[in-house]
C-alpha positions in Angstrom: -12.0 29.6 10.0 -10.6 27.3 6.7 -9.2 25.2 10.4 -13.0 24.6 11.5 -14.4 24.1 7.6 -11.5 21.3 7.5 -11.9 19.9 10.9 -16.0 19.9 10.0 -15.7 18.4 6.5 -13.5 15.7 7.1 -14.5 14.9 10.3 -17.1 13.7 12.2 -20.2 15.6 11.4 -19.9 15.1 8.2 -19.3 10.9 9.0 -22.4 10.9 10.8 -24.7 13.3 8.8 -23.5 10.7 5.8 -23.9 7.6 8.0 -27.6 9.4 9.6 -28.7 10.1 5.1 -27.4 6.9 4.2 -29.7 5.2 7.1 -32.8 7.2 6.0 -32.3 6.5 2.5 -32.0 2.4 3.1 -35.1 2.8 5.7 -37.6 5.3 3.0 -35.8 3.6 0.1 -35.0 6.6 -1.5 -31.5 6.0 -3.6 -30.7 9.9 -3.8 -30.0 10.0 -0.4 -27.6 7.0 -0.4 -25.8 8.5 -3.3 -25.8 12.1 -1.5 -24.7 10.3 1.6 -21.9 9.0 -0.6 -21.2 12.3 -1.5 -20.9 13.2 2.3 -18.6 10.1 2.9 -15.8 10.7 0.2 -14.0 13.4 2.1 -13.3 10.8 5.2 -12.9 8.4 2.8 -9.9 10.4 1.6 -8.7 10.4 4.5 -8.5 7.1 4.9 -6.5 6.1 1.9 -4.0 7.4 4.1 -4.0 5.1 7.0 -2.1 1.6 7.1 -3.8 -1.2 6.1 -6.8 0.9 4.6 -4.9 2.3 1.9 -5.8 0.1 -0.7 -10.0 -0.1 -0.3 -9.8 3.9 1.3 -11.4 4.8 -2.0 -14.2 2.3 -2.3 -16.2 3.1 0.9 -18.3 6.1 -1.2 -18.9 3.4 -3.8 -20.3 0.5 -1.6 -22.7 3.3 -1.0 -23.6 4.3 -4.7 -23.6 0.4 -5.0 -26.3 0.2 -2.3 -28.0 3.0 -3.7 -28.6 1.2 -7.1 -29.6 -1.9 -5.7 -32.6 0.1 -3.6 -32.9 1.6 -6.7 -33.5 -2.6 -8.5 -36.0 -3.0 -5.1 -33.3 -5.5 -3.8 -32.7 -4.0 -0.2 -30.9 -7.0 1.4 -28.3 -6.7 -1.2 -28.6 -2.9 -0.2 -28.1 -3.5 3.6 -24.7 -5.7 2.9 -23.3 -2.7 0.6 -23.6 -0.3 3.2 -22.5 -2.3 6.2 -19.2 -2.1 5.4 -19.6 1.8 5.6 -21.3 1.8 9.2 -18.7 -1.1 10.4 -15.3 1.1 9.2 -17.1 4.0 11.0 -17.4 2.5 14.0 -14.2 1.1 14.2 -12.6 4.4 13.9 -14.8 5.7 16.3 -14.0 3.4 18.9 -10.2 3.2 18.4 -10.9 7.3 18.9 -13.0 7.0 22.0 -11.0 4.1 23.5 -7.8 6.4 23.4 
């Protein structure tokens, strides 16, 4: 069971539900839900500190989001969009170097 919880928290449904809140909060521009889907992101981002070459900005993928999620909060949404695009873009990197295996 603690095997699933693990698998499910640092894994993918948790990437996409964060990626899927983050999307609705830059769309309804609602900040809570980029900073909850911050929230959802840290775990992978975790992860990530862990991998070559990522080690160093692992940490700093949750706080492009809260970044985002203040500037929705200043009404300045492009600056919103370019915070959070590094989150989308890492995501689906790793999902294609996963799918492409």
């Amino acid at each position: 069971m603690s095997d699933l919880l693990i698998q499910i928290v640092f894994g993918w449904p948790f990437i996409i539900l964060s990626l899927l809140v983050s999307l609705v909060g830059l769309i309804t521009k609602r900040y809570w839900l980029l900073l909850t889907g911050a929230v959802l992101f840290a775990p992978f981002s975790y992860y990530l500190s862990g991998a070559p070459g990522i080690r160093e900005i692992g940490f700093a993928f949750p706080l492009f989001q809260a970044g985002a999620a203040f500037a929705v909060r200043a009404n300045k949404m492009i600056l919103a969009w370019i915070l959070a695009l590094p989150v989308f873009l890492i995501s689906a990197s790793i999902a294609f170097v996963v799918l492409t295996q």
